[in-house]
N, C-alpha and C positions, 0 to 999 in steps of 0.2 A: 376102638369101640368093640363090646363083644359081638362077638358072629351072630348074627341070626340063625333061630333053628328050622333044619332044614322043614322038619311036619310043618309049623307054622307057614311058611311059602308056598309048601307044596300043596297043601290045605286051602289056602286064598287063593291061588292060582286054580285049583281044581275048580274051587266054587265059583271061581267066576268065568271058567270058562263050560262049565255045564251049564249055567244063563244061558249062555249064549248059542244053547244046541237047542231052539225052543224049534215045537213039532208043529206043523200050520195044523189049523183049526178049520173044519169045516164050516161053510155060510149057509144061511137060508137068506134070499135074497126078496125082496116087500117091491123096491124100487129102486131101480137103476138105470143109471146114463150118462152120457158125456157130458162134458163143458168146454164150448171152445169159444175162440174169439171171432173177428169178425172176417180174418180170412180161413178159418180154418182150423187153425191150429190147437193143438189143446191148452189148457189153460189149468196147471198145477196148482194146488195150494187153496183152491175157490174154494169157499164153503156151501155147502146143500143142508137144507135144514127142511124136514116137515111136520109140522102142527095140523093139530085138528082145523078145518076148517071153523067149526062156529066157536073158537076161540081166537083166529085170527083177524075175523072178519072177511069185507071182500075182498077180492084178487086182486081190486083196482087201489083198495088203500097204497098211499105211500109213506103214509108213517104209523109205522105200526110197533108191537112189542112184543115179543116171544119168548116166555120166563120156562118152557119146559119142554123144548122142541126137540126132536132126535136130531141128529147132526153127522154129516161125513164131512170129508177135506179130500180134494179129486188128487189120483194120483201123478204122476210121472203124464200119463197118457191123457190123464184129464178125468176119467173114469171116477164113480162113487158109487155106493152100494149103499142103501137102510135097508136093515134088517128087519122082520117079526114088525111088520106093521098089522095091525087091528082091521078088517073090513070097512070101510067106511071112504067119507071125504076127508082131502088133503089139501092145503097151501102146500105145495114146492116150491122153497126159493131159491137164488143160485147169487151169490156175492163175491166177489175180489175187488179190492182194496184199489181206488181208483176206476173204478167199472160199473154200469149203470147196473141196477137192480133188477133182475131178472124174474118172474112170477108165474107161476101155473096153477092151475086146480087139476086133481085127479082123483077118481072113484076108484078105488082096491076093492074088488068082489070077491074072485075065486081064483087071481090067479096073480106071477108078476106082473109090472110095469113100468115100462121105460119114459124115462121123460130127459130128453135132453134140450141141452141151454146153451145160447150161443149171446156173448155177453161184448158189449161195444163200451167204445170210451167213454168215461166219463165228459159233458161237455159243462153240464149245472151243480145245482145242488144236490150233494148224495143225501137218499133216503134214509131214515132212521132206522138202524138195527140194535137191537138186544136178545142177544143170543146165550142161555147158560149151557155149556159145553160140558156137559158129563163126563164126558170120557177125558178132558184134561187130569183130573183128580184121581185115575185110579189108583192111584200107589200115595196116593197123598203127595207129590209132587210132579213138578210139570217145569216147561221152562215157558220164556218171553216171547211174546211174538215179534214178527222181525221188526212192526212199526207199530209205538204206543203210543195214539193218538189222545186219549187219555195223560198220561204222565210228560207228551211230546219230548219220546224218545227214543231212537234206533237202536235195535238189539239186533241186525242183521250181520251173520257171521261172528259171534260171539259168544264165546262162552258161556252160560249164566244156567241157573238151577231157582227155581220158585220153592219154598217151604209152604206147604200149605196146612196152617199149625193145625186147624180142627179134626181135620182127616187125619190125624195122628193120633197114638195112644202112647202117651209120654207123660214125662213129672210136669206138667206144667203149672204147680205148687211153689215149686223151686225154679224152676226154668231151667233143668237138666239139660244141659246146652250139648252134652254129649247124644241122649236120646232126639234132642228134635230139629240137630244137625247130620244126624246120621249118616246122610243119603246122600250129601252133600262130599265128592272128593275132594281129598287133599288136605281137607282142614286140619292145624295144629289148633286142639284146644286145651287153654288153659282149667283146670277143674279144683283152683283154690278156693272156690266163692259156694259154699257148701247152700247158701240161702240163693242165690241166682239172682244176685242182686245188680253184679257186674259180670257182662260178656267180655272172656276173651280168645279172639278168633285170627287164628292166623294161618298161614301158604303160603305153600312156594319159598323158603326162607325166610320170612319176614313173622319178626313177633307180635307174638299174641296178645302182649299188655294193653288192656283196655282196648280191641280193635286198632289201635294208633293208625297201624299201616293201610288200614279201609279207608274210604269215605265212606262214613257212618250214617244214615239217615234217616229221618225219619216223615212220611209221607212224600217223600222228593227233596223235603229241605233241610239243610245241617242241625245237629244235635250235637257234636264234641263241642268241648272246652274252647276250643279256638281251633277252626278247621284249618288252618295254616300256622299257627306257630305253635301249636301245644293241642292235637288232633287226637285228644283220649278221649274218649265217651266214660264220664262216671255214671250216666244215665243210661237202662235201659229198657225201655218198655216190657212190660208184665206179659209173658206169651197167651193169656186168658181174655187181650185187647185185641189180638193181630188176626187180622185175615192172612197174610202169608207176610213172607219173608223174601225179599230179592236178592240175588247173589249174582254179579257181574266181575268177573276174571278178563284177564289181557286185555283187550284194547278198549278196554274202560275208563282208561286215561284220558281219552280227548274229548269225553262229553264231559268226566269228573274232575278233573285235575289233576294231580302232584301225589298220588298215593298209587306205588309201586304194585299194592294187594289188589287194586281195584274197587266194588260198589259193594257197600252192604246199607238195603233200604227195608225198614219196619213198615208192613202197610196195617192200617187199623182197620176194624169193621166198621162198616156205617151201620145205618139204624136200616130196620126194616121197613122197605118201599111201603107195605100195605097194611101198615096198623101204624093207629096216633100212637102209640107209645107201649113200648115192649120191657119189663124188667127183667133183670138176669142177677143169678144170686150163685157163688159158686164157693162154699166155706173146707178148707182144706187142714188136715193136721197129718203132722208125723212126728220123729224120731228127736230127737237132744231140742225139744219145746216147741219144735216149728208151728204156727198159726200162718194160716192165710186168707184174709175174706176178700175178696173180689166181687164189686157189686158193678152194674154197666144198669142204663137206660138209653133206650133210642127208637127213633120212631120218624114217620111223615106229617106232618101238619102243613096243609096245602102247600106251599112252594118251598117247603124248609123240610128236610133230611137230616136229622141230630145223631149224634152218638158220645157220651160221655162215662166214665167210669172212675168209682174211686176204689183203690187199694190200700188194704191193712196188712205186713206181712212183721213179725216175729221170731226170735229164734234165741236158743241159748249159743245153737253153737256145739257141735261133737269134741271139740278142745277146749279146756276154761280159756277165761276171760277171752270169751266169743262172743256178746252178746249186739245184737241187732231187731234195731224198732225201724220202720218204714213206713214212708205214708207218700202213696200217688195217686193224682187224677190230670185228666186230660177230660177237652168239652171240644167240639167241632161241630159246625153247623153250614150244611150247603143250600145255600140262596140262587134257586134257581129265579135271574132277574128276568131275564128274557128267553124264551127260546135258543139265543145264539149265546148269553152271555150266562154265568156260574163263577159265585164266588164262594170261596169258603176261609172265615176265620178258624184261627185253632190257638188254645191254649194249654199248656202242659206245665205240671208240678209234681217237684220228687225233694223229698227229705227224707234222712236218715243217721240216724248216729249207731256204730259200729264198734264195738271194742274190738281192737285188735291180739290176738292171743302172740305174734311175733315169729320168726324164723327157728329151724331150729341146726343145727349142727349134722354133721353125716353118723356121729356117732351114738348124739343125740337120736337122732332119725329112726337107727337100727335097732337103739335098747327100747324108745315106746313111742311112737310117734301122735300120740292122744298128747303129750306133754304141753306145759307154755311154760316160760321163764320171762317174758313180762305180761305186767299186771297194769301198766299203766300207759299203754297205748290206746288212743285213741281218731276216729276218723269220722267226719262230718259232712256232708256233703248237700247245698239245697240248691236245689235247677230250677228255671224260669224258663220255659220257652213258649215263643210269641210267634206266631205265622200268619199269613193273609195271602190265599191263590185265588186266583183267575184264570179262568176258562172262556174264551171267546171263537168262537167260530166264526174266521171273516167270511168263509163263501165254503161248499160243497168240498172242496180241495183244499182248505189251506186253513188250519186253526193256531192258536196265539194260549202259549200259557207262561205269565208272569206268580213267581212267589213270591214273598217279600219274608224275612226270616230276622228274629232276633233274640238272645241269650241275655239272661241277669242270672247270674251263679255266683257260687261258690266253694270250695272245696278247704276243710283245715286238718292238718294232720299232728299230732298230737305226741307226744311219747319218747324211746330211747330208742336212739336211730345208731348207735355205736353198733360194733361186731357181737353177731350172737351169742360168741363162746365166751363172751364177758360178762358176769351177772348185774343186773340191776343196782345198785346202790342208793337210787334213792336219787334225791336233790333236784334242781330245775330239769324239766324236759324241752325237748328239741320241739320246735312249733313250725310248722309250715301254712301260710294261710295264701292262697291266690282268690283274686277275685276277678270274674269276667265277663265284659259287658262288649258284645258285638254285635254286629245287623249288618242284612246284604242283602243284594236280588239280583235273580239266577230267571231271564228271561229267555224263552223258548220261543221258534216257529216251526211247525214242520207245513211243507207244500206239497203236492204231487201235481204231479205233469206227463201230458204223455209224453213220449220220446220214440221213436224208431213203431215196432209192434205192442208196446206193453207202456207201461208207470213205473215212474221213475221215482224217488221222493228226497226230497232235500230238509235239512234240519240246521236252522242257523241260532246262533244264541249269541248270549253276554250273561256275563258274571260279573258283578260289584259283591267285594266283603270287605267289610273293615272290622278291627276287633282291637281289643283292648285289654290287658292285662296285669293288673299288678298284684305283684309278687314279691314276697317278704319270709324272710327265714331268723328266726332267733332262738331265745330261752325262753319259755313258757312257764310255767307255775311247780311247784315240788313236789306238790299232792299226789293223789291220785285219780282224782276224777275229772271228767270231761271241761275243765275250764278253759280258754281258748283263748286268752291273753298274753300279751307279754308285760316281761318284768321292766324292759326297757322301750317303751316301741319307737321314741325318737333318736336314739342309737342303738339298734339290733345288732348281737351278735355275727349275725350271719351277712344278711343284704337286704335289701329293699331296692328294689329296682321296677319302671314302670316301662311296659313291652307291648308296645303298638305295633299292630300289622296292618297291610292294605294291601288287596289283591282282586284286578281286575282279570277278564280276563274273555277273550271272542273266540269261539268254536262252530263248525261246519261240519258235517257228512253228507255225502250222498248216498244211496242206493241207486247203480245203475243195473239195472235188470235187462241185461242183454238178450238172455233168450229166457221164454219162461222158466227153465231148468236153473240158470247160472246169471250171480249177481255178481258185481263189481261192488263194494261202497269203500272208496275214499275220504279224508277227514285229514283235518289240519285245527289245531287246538294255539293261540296264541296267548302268551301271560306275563303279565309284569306283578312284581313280587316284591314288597318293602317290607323287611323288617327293621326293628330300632332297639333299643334298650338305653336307658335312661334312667342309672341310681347309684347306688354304690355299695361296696363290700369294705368287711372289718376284716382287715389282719390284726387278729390278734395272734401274741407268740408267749409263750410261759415256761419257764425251765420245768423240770421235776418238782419243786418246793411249790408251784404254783405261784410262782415271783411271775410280774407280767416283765416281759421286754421289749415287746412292741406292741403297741395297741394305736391302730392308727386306720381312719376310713377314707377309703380310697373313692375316690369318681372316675366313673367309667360311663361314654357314652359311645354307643354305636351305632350305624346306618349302613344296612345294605342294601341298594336297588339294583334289581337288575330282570331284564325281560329278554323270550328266547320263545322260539315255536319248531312243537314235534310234530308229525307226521304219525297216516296209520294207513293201512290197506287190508281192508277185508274180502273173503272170497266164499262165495256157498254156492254147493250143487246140488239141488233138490232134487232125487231120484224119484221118490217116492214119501210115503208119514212115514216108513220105514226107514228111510234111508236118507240123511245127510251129512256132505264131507265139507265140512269148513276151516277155513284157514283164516288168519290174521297176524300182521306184524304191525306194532306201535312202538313208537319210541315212549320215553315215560321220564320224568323230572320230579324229584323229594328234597323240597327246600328244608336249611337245617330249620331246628324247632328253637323255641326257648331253651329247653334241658342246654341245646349243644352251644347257644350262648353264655349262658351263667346260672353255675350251680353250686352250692355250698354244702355239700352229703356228704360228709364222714371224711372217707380219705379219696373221692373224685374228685378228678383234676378234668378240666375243658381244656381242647388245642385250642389258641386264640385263631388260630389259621382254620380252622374246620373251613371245609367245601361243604355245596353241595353237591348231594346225587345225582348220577344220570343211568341210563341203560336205556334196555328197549326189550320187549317180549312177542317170543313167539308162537303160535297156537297153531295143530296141525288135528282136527278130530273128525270122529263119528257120531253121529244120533240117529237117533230115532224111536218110535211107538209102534209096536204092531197088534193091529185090533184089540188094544187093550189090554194084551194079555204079556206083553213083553215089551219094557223102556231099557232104553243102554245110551251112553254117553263115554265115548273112549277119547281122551284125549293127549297127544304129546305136545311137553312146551318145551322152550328156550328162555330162561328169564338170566339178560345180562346185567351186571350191578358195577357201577365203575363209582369209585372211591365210597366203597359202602362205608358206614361209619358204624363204631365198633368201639370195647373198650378191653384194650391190654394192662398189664403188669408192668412198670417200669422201679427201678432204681434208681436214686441219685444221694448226693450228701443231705445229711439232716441240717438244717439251721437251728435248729432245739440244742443240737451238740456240737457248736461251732464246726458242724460239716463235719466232721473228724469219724462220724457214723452212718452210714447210707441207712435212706427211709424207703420205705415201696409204697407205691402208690396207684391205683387206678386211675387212667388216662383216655379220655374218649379223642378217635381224631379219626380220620380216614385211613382207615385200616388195609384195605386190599379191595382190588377188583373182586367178584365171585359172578361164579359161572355157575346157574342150577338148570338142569334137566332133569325131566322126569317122566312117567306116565300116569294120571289119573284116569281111574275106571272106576263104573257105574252102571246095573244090570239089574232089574225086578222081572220074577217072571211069576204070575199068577197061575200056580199049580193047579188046583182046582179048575179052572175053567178049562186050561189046556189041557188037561188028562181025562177029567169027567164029567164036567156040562159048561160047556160056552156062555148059556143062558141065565146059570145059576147067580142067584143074588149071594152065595158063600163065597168066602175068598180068600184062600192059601197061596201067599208069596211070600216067596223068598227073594231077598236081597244082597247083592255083594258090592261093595264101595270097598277099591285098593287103590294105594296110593303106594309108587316104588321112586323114589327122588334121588340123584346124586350130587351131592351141590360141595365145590371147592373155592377155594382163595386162589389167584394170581395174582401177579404182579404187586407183589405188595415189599414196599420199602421198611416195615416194622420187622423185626428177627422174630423166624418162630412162626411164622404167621403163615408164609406164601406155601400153598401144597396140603397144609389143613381142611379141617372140611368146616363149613359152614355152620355156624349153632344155630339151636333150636330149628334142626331139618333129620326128622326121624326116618329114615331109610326108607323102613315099610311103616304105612297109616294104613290098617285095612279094619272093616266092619262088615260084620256080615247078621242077617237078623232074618227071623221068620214071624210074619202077620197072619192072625185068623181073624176072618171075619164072619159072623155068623149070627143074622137078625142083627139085634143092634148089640151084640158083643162082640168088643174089639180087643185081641190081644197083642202083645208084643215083645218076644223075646230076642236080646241083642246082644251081640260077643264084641268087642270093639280090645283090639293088637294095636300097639305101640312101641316099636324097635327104642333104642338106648338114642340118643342125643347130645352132645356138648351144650355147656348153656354159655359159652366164651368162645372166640375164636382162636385164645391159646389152648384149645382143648384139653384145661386139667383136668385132670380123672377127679382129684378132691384138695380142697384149701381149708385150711385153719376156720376161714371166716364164713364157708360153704354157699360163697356168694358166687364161685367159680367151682366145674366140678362136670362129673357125667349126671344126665337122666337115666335110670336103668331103664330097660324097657319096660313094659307092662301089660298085664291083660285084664278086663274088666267085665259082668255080664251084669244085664239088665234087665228085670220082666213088669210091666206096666200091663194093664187092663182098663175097659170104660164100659160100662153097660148104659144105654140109651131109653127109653122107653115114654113117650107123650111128655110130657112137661119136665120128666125129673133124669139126673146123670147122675151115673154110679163112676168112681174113678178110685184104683187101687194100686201099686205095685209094691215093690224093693229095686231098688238100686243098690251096685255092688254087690250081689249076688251069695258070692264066696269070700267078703268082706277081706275083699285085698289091701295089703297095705304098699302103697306108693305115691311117688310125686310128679308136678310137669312141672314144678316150677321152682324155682333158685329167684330168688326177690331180692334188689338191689337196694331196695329201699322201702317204703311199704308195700303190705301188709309183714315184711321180714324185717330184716335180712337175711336171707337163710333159705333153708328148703321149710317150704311151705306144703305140709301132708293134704293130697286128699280123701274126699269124705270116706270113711269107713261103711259098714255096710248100716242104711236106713232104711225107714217103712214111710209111708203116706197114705191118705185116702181121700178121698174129698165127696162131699155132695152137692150136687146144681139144682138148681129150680128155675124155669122160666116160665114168667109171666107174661 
């Protein structure tokens, strides 16, 4: 691979270590005081919050609501400070998680005051809190708390990163997944999907296609294809739907399963608490035809909370035969039935038809990469998804959330799936249509208890998923337009095979909170795993003349069961909001998929032997917030990969030329162990407040996200292979961007570096069929804008800046084969209205 240059390094490395010189900020202090417990001790991590008194009501309330309340978190010592409070009356409250509710009143006249809280076990029911935490948002991102009682589930000791889309100034037209992941370390993202139609998001070695290697989610519950035997998301929520974005690394295995990348969860907006019904209208256009209309309603109508939304999106496409129609909506509604119990249905719909413009060649690539050389590709896709959660509150301590989750899809791919550097000719196309219909429930508890001095909390569950798959590859029609049939469907060329999976599966953490500073949480995740296949495949054989000489359909049926349970240990020391050092080790398991059972593409060939996956990953970091005006997250991993599976180059005799002439052929099997380490880092420091006013509602931050990886093969019995470096694992990933905030304009300009990449683990630099080859590196700039103002949103940028021309992606089969350009440089704009 080529060298990286040394400025570029030296460059990412300055910037993110000038983050990290941030200068402390002087306080003016309103109200301050401890929190301790009941012998004394302090009590970290408690929240203080004060509101006006005649917006709280009385002192004595115990259920109460707080939609705009200033907010601390005690430190190390227990200690809190509010700042620039107003003269007047207060509610002071004092909360930790397991701990009875603590309350004061106090009069601020001419001077500070102290109010400290000394807070006892919980023994009943905990009081109602709603608390909107300003100071999570200042950078537009934020992470998990360590218990989500809400979602019921432990993020303690865990990596994770919150996207919080609206406090961003990004394409969210397109869903620029480059801009509104920014901040996010480590990510490989894929940037072929010029309309943002499909995410893809990959780390830490594992690719990008479709998410695969995530668990993908959306509100808590599965959205891919088949989250166990074919775990692609063709669907992905319109970033103009989302309240944020979840992102869970390493030991996110034993709440999530069998995905090595860990948790990616889409959270939607709900309707607004205090009006019957709110409209939002947000109409977007840019560059090679794009349209976007995104309309959303939601609102409170006594015990019902709605939010639904429908999308229009459009595009020709910056390369011919690009063109793309879209249509999605989603409707949810929370039924508050009782005070203890909350349910919520949801349903969601996406279609679209996509012409594919195709792969192109490296040589192709260099002379114009605007080109297509097919004309007659096609791509279809329509999603169903079904969900139903409950929220139940057995007592003070201890809440209950079942989902229940189900899919009706389909996916059909259309076109000439042969090698790029061969032209078109015309005649039947290659047809792929899978169709998939599954359902499952993914039931939650979390408890808390005391334990020794502090709360302790435990998290048990079950997983049920069963899904279903059938899948069928043939000849399609000759023409050229989207027709979606075959010529033969009761014997297909290709295969017809039907592909049931079931997968149950019991998981546990705890959080033992030994002293208030340092956690313990343990986790053990157990799983039984059945895949099948159930159809058969056409050998067909033909000389040169197109004489057949074998034409014969084979049956094949399969069944794999097998069950196994990993392990996890996490560890966090809470210094201070500034300051925490967390660790984790989990083992981790990636059952093979459909692909690596049976597949009929070109010239891939399946080991009938494929294993599965195993490893385990390690986490060593830093985090923390200080006063708002400085976030950083530094992390070191360990991610072990034992029999990754992977697809080399092999040789053997042709049977076409009674053997007498060797054929090559691409071959998926268990390719090698790999060993990845690396460092991601993560740093915003809000210049303006720290240099010129603390107070000031303007806001100048700078941002640095690097990411330095070195990932190899061992142990590997394939030639060629052992001592390689790992594909699709770019050296350096780093982003670095600066935000003005000023009234309600927001700007955004962003530089995003990309070292060079293998996209094979035989690392060819370049192949005939440019399906194997290097990534060159690349560098890309970004400037977005949004002005705000009473009912209406102004929204503007360019993408690709210096309209670079490069790629991330080498496509094995659709949208290619081939290298796949991204977008060239485009314009957008959009206008909102709400009603």
């Amino acid at each position: 691979m080529t060298a990286i240059p040394r400025r570029i390094v030296i460059a990412a490395l300055a910037c993110l270590l000038g983050i990290l010189q941030t200068p402390a900020a002087a306080q003016s202090v309103s109200i301050f005081g401890t929190v301790t417990d009941e012998s004394g001790a302090p009590v970290p991590g408690a929240i203080v919050f004060a509101a006006d008194a005649a917006e709280t009501g009385s002192a004595a309330d115990s259920l109460f609501t707080v939609t705009d309340a200033r907010t601390q978190t005690t430190g190390s010592d227990g200690r809190y400070a509010i700042d620039d409070l107003a003269a007047g009356r207060y509610v002071v409250r004092a909360f930790f998680s397991g701990k009875q509710l603590a309350t004061q009143q106090v009069a601020i006249t001419d001077g500070d005051q102290r109010v400290d809280f000394t807070l006892t076990i919980l023994e009943d029911e905990l009081d109602e809190v709603t608390v909107r935490d300003e100071s999570s948002d200042a950078f537009g991102m934020t992470r998990l708390r360590a218990v989500d009682t809400e979602g019921a589930a432990i993020y303690e000791a865990k990596k994770n990163e919150v996207v919080l889309v609206d406090e961003m100034a990004a394409n969210l037209a397109t869903g620029n997944s480059r801009q509104i992941y920014s901040k996010v370390a480590g990510l490989n993202i894929w940037q072929s999907d010029a309309a943002g139609v499909q995410l893809g998001l990959g780390g830490r070695g594992l690719s990008p296609n479709r998410n695969s290697n995530f668990n993908t989610r959306q509100n808590g519950y599965d959205i891919a294809a088949d989250a166990l035997g074919y775990p692609e998301s063709y669907y992905t929520p319109p970033p103009q739907a989302l309240e944020r974005v979840e992102i869970v690394r390493g030991a996110s295995s034993l709440q999530y399963g069998t995905q090595f990348g860990g948790l990616v969860n889409f959270v939607f907006k709900n309707g607004p608490e205090d009006e019957p019904a709110q409209l939002a209208t947000t109409q977007s256009a840019g560059s090679f035809g794009l349209l976007n209309s995104f309309n959303s309603v939601g609102g409170t109508a006594g015990p019902a909370q709605y939010y639904g939304y429908y999308q229009y999106k459009r595009s020709d496409g910056w390369r011919p035969n690009a063109n793309l129609q879209q249509h999605q909506a989603h409707a949810s509604v929370d039924f508050e039935v009782t005070d203890k119990l909350t349910i919520r249905p949801e349903y969601t719909f996406m279609r679209y038809l996509a012409q594919q413009p195709g792969g192109l060649t490296d040589t192709q690539f260099d002379r114009d990469p605007s080109q297509s050389n097919r004309e007659r590709n096609w791509f279809r896709v329509n999603w169903n998804l079904f969900a139903l959660q409950a929220d139940y509150a057995l007592s003070g301590v201890t809440t209950l959330n079942t989902r229940f989750f189900g899919l009706v899809a389909g996916r059909d791919a259309l076109g000439n799936l042969q090698r790029i550097d061969r032209l078109d000719q015309g005649g039947p196309r290659d047809l792929l249509k899978d169709d998939f219909r599954n359902f499952g429930n993914e039931t939650r508890l979390i408890h808390r208890y005391p334990l020794r001095d502090g709360i302790s909390v435990l998290l048990a569950g079950t997983r049920y998923y069963q899904g279903f798959t059938h899948r069928r590859q043939g000849l399609g029609p000759a023409g050229d337009d989207p027709e979606f049939a075959y010529r033969t469907p009761d014997n297909l060329e290709g295969s017809d095979f039907d592909l049931p999976s079931r997968n149950m599966a019991v998981f546990a953490e705890n959080i033992f909170n030994i002293t208030p500073r340092f956690s313990l949480t343990p986790g053990v995740r157990f799983e039984y795993i059945r895949t099948q296949a159930d159809g058969y495949y056409r050998n067909l054989v033909e000389d040169l003349a197109g004489n057949t000489l074998v034409d014969e359909q084979i049956q094949e049926e399969r069944d794999r069961a097998r069950s196994f349970v990993f392990f996890g240990l996490g560890a966090s020391y809470k210094h201070s909001d500034a300051l925490e050092i967390y660790a984790n080790a989990s083992q981790n398991y990636r059952a093979i998929t459909f692909n690596d059972i049976r597949v009929s593409l070109g010239s891939l060939e399946v080991d009938p032997d494929l294993q599965d996956e195993r490893g385990y990953n390690l986490d060593l970091g830093m985090r923390g917030t200080l006063d708002r005006l400085f976030s950083y997250d530094a992390t070191l991993f360990h991610l072990a990969y034992k029999d990754r599976i992977g697809t080399v180059l092999r040789t053997e005799p042709n049977p076409r030329f009674n053997n007498l002439v060797d054929r090559t052929f691409r071959f998926r099997t268990n390719i090698a162990d790999a060993r990845i380490v690396g460092l991601e880092s993560f740093g915003e420091l809000d210049l303006y407040k720290a240099l010129v006013d603390r107070n000031s509602d303007t806001r100048l931050s700078v941002f640095s996200n690097v990411a330095l990886i070195s990932a190899t093969y061992t142990d590997s019995e394939e030639p060629g292979i052992e001592g390689n470096e790992v594909e699709l694992v770019p050296t350096v990933n780093a982003k670095t961007g600066l935000t003005l905030g000023l009234g309600g304009l927001e700007a955004t300009y962003q530089f995003t570096y990309v070292s060079d990449q293998f996209s094979d683990a035989s690392n060819a630099q370049r192949t005939p069929t440019a399906i194997e080859g290097i990534i060159p590196s690349y560098h890309v700039m970004d400037l977005s804008a949004k002005y705000s103002t009473g009912r209406y949103q102004l929204g503007a940028g360019v993408n690709n800046l210096t309209d670079e021309r490069y790629f991330t992606r080498r496509a094995t089969g659709y949208p290619g084969p081939g290298i796949i350009p991204a977008t060239a440089r485009n314009f957008y704009v959009s206008l909102g209205l709400t009603l």
